[in-house]
N, CA, C and O atoms as a GROMACS GRO file, in nm:
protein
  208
    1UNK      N    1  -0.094   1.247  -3.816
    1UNK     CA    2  -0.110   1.224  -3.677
    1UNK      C    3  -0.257   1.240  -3.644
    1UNK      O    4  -0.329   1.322  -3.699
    2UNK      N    5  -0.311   1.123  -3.514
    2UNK     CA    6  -0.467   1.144  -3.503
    2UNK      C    7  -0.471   1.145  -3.356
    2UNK      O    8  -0.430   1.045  -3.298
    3UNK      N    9  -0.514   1.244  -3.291
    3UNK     CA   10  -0.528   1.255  -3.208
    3UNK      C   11  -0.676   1.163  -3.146
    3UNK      O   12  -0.791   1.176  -3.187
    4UNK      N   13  -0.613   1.046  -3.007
    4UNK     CA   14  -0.737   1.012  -2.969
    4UNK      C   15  -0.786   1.025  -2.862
    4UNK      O   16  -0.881   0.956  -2.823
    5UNK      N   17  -0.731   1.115  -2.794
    5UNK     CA   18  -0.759   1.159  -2.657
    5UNK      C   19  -0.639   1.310  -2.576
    5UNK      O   20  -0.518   1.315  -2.601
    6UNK      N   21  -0.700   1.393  -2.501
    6UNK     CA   22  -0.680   1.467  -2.490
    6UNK      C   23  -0.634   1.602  -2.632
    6UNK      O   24  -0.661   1.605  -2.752
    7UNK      N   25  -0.554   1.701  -2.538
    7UNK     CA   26  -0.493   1.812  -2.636
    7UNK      C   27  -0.378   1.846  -2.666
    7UNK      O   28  -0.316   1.900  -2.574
    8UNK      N   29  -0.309   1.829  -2.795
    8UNK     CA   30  -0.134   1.887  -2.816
    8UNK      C   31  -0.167   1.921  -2.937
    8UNK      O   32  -0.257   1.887  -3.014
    9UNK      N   33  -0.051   2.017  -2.942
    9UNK     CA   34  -0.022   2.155  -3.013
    9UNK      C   35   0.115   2.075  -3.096
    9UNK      O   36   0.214   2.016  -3.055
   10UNK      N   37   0.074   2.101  -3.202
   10UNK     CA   38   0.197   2.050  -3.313
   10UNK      C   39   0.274   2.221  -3.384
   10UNK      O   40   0.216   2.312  -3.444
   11UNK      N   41   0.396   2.211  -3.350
   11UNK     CA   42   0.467   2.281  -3.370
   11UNK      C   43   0.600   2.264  -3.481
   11UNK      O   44   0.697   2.198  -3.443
   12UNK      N   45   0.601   2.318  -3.601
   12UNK     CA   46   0.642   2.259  -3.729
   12UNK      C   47   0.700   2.361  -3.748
   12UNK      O   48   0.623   2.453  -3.719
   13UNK      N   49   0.842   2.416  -3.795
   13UNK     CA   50   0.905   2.555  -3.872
   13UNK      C   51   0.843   2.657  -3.776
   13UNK      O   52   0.869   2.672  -3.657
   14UNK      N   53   0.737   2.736  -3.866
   14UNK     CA   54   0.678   2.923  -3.786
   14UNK      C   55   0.564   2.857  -3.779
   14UNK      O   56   0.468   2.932  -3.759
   15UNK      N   57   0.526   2.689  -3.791
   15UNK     CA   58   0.336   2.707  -3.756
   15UNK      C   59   0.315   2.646  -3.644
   15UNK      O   60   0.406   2.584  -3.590
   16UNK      N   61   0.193   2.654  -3.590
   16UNK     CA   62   0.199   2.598  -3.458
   16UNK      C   63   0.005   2.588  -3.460
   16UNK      O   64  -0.076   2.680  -3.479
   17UNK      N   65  -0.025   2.414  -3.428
   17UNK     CA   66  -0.180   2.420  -3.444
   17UNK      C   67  -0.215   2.340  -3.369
   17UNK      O   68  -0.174   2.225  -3.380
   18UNK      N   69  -0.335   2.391  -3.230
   18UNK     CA   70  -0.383   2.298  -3.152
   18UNK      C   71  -0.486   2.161  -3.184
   18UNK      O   72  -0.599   2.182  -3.227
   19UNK      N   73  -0.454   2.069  -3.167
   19UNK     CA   74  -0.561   1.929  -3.190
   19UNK      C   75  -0.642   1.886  -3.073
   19UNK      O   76  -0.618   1.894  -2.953
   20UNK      N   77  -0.716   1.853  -3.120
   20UNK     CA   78  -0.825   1.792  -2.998
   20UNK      C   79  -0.887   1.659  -3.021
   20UNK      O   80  -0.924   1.630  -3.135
   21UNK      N   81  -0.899   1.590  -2.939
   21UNK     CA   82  -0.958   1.409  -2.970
   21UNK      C   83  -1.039   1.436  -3.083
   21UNK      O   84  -1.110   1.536  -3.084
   22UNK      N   85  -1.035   1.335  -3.204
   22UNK     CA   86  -1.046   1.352  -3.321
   22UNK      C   87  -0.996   1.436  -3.451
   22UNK      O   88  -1.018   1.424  -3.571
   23UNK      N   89  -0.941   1.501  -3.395
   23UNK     CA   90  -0.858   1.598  -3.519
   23UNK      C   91  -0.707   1.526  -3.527
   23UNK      O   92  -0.642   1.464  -3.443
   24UNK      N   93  -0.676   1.572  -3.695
   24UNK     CA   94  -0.572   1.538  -3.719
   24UNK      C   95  -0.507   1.664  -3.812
   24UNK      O   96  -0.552   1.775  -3.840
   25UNK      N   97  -0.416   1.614  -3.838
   25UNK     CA   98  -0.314   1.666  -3.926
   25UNK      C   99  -0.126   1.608  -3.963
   25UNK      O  100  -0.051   1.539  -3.894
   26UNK      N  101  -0.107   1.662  -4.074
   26UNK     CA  102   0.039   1.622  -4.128
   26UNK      C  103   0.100   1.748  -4.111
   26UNK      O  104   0.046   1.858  -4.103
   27UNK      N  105   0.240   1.714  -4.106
   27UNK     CA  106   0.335   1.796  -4.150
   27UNK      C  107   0.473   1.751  -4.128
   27UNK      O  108   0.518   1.650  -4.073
   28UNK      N  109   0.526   1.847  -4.181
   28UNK     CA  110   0.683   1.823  -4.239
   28UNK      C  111   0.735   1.791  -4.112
   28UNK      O  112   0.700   1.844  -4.007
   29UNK      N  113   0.853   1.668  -4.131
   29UNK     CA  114   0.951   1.642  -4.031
   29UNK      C  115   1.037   1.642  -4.045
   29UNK      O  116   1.118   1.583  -3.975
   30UNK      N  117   1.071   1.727  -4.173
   30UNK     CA  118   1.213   1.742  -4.220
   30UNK      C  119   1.225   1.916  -4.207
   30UNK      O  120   1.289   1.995  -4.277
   31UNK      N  121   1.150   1.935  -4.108
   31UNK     CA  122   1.187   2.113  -4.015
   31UNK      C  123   1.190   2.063  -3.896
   31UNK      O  124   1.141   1.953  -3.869
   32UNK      N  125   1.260   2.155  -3.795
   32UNK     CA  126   1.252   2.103  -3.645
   32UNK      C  127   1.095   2.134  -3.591
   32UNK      O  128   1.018   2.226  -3.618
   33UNK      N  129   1.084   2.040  -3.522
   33UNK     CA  130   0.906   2.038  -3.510
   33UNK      C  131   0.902   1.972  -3.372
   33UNK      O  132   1.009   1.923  -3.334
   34UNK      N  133   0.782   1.960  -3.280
   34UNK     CA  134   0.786   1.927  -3.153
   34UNK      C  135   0.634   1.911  -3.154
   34UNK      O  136   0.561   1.994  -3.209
   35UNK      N  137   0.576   1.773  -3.077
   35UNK     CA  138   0.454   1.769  -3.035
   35UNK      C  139   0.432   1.782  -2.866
   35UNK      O  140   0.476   1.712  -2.775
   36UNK      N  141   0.351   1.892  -2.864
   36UNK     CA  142   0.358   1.912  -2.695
   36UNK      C  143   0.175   1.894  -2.634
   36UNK      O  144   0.058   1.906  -2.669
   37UNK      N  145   0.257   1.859  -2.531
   37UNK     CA  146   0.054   1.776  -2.492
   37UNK      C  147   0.017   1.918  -2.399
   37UNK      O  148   0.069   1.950  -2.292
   38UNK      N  149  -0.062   1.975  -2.456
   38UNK     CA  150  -0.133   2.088  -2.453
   38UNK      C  151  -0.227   2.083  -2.286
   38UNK      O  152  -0.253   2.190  -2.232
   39UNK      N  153  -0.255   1.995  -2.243
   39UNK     CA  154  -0.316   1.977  -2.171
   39UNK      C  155  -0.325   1.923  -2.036
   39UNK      O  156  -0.223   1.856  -2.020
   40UNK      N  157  -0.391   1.919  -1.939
   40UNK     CA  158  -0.360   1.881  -1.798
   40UNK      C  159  -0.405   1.764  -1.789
   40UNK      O  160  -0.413   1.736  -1.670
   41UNK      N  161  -0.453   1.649  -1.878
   41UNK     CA  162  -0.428   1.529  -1.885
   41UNK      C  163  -0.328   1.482  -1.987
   41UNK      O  164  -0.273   1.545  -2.078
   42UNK      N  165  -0.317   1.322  -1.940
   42UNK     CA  166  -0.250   1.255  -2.040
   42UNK      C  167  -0.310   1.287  -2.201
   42UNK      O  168  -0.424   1.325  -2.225
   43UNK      N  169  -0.217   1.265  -2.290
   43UNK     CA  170  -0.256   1.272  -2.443
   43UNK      C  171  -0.203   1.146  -2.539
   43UNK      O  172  -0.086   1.115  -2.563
   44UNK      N  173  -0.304   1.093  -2.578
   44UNK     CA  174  -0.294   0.990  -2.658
   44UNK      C  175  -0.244   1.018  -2.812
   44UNK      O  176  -0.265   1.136  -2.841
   45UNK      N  177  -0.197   0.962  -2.894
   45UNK     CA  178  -0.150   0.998  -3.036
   45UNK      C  179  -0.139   0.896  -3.090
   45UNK      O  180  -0.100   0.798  -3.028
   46UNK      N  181  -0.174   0.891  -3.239
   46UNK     CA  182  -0.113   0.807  -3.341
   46UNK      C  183  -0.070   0.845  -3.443
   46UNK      O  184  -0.147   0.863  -3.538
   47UNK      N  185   0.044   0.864  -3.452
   47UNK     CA  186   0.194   0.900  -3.515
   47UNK      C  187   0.222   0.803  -3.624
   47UNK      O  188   0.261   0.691  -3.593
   48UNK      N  189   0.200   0.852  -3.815
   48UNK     CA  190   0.251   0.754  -3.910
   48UNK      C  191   0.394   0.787  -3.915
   48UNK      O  192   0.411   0.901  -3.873
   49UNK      N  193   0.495   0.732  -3.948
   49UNK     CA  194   0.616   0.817  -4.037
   49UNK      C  195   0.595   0.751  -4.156
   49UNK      O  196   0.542   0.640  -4.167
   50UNK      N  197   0.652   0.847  -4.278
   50UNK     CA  198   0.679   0.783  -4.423
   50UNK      C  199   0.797   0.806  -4.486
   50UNK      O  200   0.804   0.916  -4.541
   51UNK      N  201   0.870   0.752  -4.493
   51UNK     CA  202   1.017   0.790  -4.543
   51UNK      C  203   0.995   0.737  -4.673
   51UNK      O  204   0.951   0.629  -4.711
   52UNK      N  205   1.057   0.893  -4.767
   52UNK     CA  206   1.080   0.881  -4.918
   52UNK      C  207   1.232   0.885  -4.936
   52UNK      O  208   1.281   0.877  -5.048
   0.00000   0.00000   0.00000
């Protein structure tokens, strides 16, 4: 996931990590997980999935 505007907090199993326009990161979607827009604007995202 790449964040391209504003801030959300990716929440995966027990981890939980804030992003900011330009940061990214992966993680498992085979734990219950939630992306929440961290912030008092809108939040933009680009979301891959890869199914094995």
């Amino acid at each position: 996931m790449v964040v391209s505007r504003g801030v959300v907090r990716i929440e995966s199993g027990a981890d939980s990590e804030t992003l900011e326009a330009g940061d990214s990161a992966a993680f498992r979607a085979d734990v219950a997980h939630a992306i929440v827009n961290a912030g008092k604007a809108d939040a933009v995202v680009y979301l891959v999935d890869i199914y094995r």
